[in-house]
N, C-alpha and C positions, 0 to 999 in steps of 0.2 A: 719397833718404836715403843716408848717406855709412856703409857699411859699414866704414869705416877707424874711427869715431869714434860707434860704437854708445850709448856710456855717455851722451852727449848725450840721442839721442831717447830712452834712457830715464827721463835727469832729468827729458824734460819729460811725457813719460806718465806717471811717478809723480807730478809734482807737482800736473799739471790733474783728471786722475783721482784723485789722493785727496782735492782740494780739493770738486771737483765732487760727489762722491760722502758723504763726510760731510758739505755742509752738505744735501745734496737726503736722507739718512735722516734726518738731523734734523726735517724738517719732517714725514717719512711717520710719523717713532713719537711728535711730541710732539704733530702735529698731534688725533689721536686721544683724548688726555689735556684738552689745550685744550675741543674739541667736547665733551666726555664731562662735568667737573666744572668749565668754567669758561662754556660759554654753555649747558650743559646741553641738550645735541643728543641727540634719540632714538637707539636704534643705527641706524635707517635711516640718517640725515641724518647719522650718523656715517662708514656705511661711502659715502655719495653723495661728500661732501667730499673724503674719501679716496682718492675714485676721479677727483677734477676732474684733479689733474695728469697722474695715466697718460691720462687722457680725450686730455687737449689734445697730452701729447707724441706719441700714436698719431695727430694727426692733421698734427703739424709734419711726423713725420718719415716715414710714411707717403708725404702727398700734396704736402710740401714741397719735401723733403732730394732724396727720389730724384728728382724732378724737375729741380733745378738743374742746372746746367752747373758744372764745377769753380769758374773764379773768380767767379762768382757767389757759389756755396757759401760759399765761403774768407768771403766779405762777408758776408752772414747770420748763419757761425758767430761772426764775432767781435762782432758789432753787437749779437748775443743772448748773447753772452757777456759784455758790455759790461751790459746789460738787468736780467741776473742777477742783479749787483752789484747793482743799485739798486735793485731789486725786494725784495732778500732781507730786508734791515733792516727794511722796512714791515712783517713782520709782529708786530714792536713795538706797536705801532700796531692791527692787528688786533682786527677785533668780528664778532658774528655775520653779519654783513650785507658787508663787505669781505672777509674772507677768502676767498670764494668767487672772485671776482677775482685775491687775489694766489694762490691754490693754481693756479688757471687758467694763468695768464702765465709763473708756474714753469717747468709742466708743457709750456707750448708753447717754449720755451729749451730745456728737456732736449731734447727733439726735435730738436732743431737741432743742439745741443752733441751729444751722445752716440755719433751712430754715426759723426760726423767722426774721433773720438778710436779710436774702436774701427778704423776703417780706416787712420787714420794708422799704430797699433800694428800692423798688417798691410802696410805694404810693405815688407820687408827680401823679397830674390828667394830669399835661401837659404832653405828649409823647415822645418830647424833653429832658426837663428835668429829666423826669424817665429813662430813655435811658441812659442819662448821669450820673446819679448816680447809674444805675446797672454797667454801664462801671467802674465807680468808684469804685464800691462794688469789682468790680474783680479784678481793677486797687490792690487796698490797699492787698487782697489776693499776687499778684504775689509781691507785696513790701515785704510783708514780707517772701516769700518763697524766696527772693535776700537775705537779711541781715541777717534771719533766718540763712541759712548754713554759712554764713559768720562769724556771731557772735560768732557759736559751734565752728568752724574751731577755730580762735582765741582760745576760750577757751578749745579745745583740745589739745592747744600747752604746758599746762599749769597742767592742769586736767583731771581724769578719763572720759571715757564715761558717766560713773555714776552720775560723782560730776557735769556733763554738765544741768542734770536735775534740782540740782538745782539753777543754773542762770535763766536758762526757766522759774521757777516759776513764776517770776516776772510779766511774761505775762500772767500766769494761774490768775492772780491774779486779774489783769487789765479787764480780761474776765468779771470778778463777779461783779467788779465797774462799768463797761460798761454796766451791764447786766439792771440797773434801770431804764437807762434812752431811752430802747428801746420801741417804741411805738407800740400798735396792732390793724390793723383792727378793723371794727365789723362784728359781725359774716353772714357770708348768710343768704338770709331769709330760713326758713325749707321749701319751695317749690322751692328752689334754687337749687343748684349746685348739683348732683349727678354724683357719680363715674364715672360710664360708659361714660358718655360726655368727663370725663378730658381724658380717656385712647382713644376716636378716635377725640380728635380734634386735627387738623393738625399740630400748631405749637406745639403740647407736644408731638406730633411719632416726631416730626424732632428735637427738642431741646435731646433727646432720640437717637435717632439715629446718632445724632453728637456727641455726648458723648459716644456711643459704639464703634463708628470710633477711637475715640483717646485715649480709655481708658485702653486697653490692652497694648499698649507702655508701658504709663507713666504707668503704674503701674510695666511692666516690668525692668523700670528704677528706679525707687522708690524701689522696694525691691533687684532688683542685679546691679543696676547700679554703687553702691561705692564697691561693693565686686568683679565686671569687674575689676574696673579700678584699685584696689589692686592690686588684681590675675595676669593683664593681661600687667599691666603697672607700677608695683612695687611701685603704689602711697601710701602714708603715711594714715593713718585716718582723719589728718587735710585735705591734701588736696582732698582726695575721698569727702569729705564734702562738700568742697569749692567747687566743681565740681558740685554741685545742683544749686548754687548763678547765675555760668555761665549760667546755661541750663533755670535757672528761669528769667535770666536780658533779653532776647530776650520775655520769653512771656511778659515780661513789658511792653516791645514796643510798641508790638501788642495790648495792652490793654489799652493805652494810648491812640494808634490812633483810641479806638473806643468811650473813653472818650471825648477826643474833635473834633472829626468828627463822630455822630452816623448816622449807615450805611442806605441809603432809602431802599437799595435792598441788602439781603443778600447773593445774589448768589457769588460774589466775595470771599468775607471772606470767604466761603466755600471752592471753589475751590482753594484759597493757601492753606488751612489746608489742603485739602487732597492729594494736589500736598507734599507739604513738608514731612509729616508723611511718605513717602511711598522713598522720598528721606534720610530720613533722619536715618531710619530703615535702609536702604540698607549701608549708610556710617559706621555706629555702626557695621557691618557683616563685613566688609573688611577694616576697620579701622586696620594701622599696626604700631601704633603710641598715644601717649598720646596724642599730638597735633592733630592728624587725628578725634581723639575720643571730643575730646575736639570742633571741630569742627561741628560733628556729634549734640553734644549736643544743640548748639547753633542753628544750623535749627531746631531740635524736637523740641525748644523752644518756639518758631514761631508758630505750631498749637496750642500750648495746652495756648498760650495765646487768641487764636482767638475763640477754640470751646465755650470755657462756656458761654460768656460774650454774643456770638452768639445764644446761649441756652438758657439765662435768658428773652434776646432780643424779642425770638419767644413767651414764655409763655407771656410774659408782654403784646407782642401785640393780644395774642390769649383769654385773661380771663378778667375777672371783677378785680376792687379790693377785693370785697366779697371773689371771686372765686382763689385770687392767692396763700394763704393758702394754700388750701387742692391741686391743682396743684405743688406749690413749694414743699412739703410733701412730696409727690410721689415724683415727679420728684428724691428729694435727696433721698429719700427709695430705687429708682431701683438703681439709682448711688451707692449706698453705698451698697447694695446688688449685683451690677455687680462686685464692686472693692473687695469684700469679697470671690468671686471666683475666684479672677485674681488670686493672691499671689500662692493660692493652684494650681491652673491649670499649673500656670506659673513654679511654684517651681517642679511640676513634669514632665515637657519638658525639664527643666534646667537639672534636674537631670540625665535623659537618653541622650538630645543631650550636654548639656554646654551648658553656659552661650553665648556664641560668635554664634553658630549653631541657639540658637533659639530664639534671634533676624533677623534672615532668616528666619525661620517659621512663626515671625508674619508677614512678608510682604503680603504674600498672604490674610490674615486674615486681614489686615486691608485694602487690596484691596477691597474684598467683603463687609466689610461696607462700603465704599467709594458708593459703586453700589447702595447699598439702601438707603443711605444720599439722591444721585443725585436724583432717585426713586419718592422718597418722596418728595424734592424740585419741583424737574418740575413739580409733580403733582398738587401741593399745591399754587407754585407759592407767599408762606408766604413774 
């Protein structure tokens, strides 16, 4: 990367990351709508579906991604970038019985795509600078999960759930275009990086462990949070959608201020995510109001703009360039492998307590990551 001519690589991290990223929530918040009142999916079978993509991207990018050699890499990411495209439209098309396939094939692409981009946005050598375009990288992520639900909204005033997919394409498409111009490391040397390092160095348990902190919410908002705010508040499709825009325009904020102030000490950024998550959980439980809920949304916003960006922050300052690869790999393997249990776990607390009840139940539960977030900080001191 050409440190003279920065505003480049950032055109192209904003453009493939916001493409990538609003059309891949579109499918996680309508897929659940679709499952729920159009093929009439139990909540089980609701939160199984749910969980196919994160399934298949924890296993691309897990036992795929980190295994390639650089230009190997380089050929997978774009050939499944290329994939995306033509995958994404079919689910036009989608019945009970294919969507399981195309959420599948999705979900093994993100895996491929996703921690390429996230290590692309990590090679500037200044520390500054790379800070600032991971902030960026996450920055252009929450842009598009704002005008993402916004967009579908709009075109849900209009059009089926269905026919939503195909506007989206447009971004499947952008993906593939986006996909040429990303650049890759070179590879570690063979007496370089092994496994075992990346899973006990300090900033990859806490980049980890701030993403277990906040990832049972959002997930539990992502897959019942537009069928709450139906259920519970007699909201339309349009706006249960528009209702992600809100809850995503707050992580902006936060993601902004780490784009143009990157943090020297992380301890802060931590402790509002875990102050908020645990306030914000509780408002969703005794929320008695669209506005009360509405509000609710607006704090969760808050952490889930501050973990990742804080997550990316830790690895960058804990590995090599060689070494960010097979770290960002993993990293997105267990995330995408935790979020693949969420839906199922989550979907069957729903189903025994409801929806309102076990938004209560995760409080506790994200209390206790909270404990071993802090744990792990004071120890590490990252």
């Amino acid at each position: 990367m050409n440190k003279s001519f920065p505003i480049i690589s950032a055109i192209i991290i904003i453009g493939i990351t916001f493409s990538l990223r609003a059309s891949n929530n579109m499918i996680i918040t309508t897929l659940p709508l679709i499952a729920r009142y159009d093929f009439h999916f139990s909540s089980i079978l609701i939160g199984v579906v749910s969980s196919l993509a994160a399934i298949f991207a924890f296993i691309s990018s897990g036992l795929v991604n980190s295994k390639l050699k650089s230009k190997l890499r380089r050929r997978f990411f774009v050939l499944f970038s290329i994939f995306y495209a033509i995958i994404f439209p079919l689910f036009y098309f989608s019945n009970p019985f294919n969507i399981w396939f195309f959420a599948s094939f999705l979900g093994f692409s993100m895996g491929l795509i996703m921690p390429n981009i996230m290590t692309y946005a990590g090679l500037f050598p200044d520390q500054r600078t790379r800070e600032r375009m991971l902030s960026l990288y996450t920055l252009a992520l929450s842009t598009s999960l704002i005008l993402g639900p916004l967009i579908e909204s709009v075109v849900l005033l209009k059009f089926t759930l269905f026919q939503a997919f195909l506007f989206f394409s447009l971004f499947a498409i952008l993906v593939a275009i986006f996909s040429f111009f990303i650049k890759f490391p070179n590879d570690a040397p063979e007496n370089g990086i092994k496994t075992t390092p990346v899973w006990k160095n300090p900033g990859f348990e806490l980049s980890i462990a701030l993403n277990l902190m906040y990832g049972i919410p959002f997930g539990m908002l992502t897959t019942f949070g537009g069928i709450f705010a139906v259920e519970s508040f007699k909201a339309s499709y349009s706006l249960a959608t528009a209702l992600f825009g809100i809850f995503f325009a707050t992580s902006f904020l936060g993601r902004l201020i780490l784009t143009v102030i990157p943090p020297r000490n992380l301890w802060t950024p931590i402790w509002v995510a875990a102050s908020l998550t645990v306030i914000g959980l509780l408002l969703v439980f005794i929320s008695p109001s669209l506005m009360f809920y509405i509000l609710a949304l607006v704090i969760l916003g808050i952490p889930h703009g501050l973990t990742y960006p804080i997550s990316l922050i830790s690895i960058s300052r804990s590995f090599s360039v060689e070494e960010r690869n097979i770290a960002n790999s993993y990293f997105s393997a267990i995330m995408m492998g935790f979020s693949s249990f969420i839906p199922i776990i989550i979907s069957s607390i729903v189903n025994f307590f409801g929806i309102r009840d076990s938004f209560a139940l995760l409080i506790p539960v994200a209390l206790a990551f909270i404990l071993f977030v802090i744990r792990i900080f004071l120890k590490q001191k990252i």
